[in-house]
VMD Tcl script that draws the C-alpha trace (Angstrom):
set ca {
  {-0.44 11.49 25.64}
  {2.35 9.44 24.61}
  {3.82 9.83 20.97}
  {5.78 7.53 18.72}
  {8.32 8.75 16.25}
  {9.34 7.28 13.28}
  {11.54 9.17 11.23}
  {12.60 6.70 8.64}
  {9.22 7.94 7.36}
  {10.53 11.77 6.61}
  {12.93 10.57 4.98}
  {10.80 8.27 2.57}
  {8.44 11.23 1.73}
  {11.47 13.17 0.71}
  {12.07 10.21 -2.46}
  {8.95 11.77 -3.95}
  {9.93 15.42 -3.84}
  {9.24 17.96 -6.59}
  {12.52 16.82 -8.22}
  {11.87 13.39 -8.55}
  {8.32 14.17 -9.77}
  {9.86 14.66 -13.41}
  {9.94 10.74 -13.65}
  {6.41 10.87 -13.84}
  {3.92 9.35 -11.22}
  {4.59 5.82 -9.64}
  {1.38 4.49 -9.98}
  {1.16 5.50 -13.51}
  {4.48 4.14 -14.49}
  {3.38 0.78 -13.14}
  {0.14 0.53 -14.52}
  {1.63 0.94 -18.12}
  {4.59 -1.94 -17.31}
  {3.51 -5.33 -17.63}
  {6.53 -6.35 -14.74}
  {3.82 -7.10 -12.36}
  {6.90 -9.37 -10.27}
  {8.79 -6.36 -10.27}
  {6.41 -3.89 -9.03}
  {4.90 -6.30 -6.82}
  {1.37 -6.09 -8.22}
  {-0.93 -8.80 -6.81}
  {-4.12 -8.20 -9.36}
  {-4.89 -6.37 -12.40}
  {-8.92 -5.08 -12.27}
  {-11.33 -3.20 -14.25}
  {-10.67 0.08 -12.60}
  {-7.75 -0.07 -10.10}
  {-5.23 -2.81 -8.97}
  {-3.75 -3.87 -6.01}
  {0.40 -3.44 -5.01}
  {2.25 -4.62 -2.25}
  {4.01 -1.65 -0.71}
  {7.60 -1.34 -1.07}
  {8.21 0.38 2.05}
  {5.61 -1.36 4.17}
  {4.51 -0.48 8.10}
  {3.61 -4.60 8.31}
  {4.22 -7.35 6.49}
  {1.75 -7.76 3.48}
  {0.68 -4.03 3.59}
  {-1.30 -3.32 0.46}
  {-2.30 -0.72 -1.74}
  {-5.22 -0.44 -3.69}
  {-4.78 2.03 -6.67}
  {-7.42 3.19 -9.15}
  {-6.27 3.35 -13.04}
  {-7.37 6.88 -13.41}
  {-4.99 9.21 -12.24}
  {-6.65 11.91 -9.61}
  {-5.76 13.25 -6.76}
  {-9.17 13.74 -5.49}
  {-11.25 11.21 -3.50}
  {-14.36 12.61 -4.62}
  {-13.78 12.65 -8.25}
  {-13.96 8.76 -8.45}
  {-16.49 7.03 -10.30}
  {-19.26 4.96 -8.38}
  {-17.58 2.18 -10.75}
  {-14.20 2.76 -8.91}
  {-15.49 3.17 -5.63}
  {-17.00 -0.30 -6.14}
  {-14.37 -1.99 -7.36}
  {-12.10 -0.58 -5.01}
  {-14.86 -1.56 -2.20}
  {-14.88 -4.69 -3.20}
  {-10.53 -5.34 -3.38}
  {-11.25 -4.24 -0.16}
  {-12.94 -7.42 1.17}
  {-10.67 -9.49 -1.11}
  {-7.48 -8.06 0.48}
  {-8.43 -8.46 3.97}
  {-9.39 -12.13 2.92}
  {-6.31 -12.73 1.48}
  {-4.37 -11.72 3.83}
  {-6.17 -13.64 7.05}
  {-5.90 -16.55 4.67}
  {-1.75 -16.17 4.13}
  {-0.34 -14.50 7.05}
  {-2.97 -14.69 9.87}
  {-3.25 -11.02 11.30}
  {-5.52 -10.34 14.36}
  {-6.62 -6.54 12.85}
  {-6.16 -3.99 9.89}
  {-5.59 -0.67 9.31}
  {-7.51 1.16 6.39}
  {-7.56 4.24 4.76}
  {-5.90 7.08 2.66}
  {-3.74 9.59 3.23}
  {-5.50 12.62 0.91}
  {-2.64 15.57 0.29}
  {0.82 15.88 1.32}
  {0.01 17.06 4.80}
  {-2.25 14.41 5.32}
  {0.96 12.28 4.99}
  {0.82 10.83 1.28}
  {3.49 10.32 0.23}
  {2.28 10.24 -3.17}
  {-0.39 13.07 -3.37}
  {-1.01 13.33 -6.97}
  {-2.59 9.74 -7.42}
  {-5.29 8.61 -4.29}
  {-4.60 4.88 -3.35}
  {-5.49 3.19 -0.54}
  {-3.60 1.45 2.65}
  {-4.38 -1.95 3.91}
  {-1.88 -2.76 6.67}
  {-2.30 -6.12 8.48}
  {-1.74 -5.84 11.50}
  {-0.54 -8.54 15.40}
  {-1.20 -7.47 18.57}
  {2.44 -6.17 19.97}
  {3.69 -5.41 16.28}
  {4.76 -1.71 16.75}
  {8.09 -2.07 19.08}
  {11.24 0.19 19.48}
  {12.73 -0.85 16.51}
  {11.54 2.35 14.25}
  {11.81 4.55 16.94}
  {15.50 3.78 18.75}
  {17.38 2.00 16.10}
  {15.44 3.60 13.29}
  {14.54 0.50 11.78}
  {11.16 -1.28 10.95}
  {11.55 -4.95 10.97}
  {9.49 -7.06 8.31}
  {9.27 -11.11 9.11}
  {8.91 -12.06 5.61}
  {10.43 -11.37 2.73}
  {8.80 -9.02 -0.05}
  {8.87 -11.94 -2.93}
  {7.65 -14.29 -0.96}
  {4.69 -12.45 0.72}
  {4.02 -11.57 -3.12}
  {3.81 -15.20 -4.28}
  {1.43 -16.27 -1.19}
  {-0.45 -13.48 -2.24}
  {-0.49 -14.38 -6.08}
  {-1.88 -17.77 -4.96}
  {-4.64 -16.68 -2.91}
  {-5.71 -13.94 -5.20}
  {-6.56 -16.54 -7.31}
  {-9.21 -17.95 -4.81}
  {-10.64 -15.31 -3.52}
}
mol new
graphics top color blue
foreach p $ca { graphics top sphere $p radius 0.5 }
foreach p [lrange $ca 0 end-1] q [lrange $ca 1 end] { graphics top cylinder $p $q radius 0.2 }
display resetview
């Protein structure tokens, strides 16, 4: 079995360590600001909305966070887990419609272990994703390359959110 390191990742999860919890949690500091350009937020829904991650693993990976803050997968609402169903779709359209990816990864990562890097409030991953994307960038040179800048990626985004 061959394995692939990234360890630009370790050091990422260590930004949200007990410490830096006393801000309060991300995802509930963003929902209260109204700087969606700032915080990258795409849409604004009934029971979660949808952020462009920061720190992505492609270009135009997306998060979808519920309002309520939980850490628990199985204490959302059938309202949420429709809503967030249905972002879902709306992503993935999105995205084939602005940047043209050939796959996707999606999921959660549920508890620190499982590799959240923010455990306290469940979200979800969308990661577009090209065949021959993952390279030795993050592994040599410890570096992830992203083709497109943040900003930009947000306003395509912000354009075909509105369509979809």
């Amino acid at each position: 079995m061959k394995k692939l390191y990234s360890p630009w990742r370790s050091a990422y999860i260590q930004t949200f360590s007990d410490k830096n919890k006393s801000r309060g949690c991300l995802f509930c500091l963003m929902i209260k600001k109204t700087a969606d350009a700032e915080n990258l937020i795409v849409w604004r829904g009934k029971f979660c909305f949808v952020v462009m991650n920061k720190y992505p693993y492609n270009s135009g990976h997306l998060m979808i966070v519920p309002y309520r803050h939980t850490s628990s997968f199985a204490k959302l609402s059938s309202e949420e887990y429709a809503e967030i169903m249905m972002m879902t779709g709306k992503c993935i359209t999105a995205l084939e419609n602005t940047s043209k990816p050939q796959g996707f990864n999606f999921g959660a990562n549920i508890g620190r272990v499982a590799g959240a890097g923010i455990d306290r409030h469940v979200h979800f991953h969308i990661v577009p994703r090209w065949n021959g994307d993952t390279n030795f960038m993050p592994v040599v040179a410890k570096t992830k390359v992203i083709s497109e800048d943040l900003k930009k990626t947000w306003k395509s985004l912000i354009r075909e959110f509105k369509n979809v």
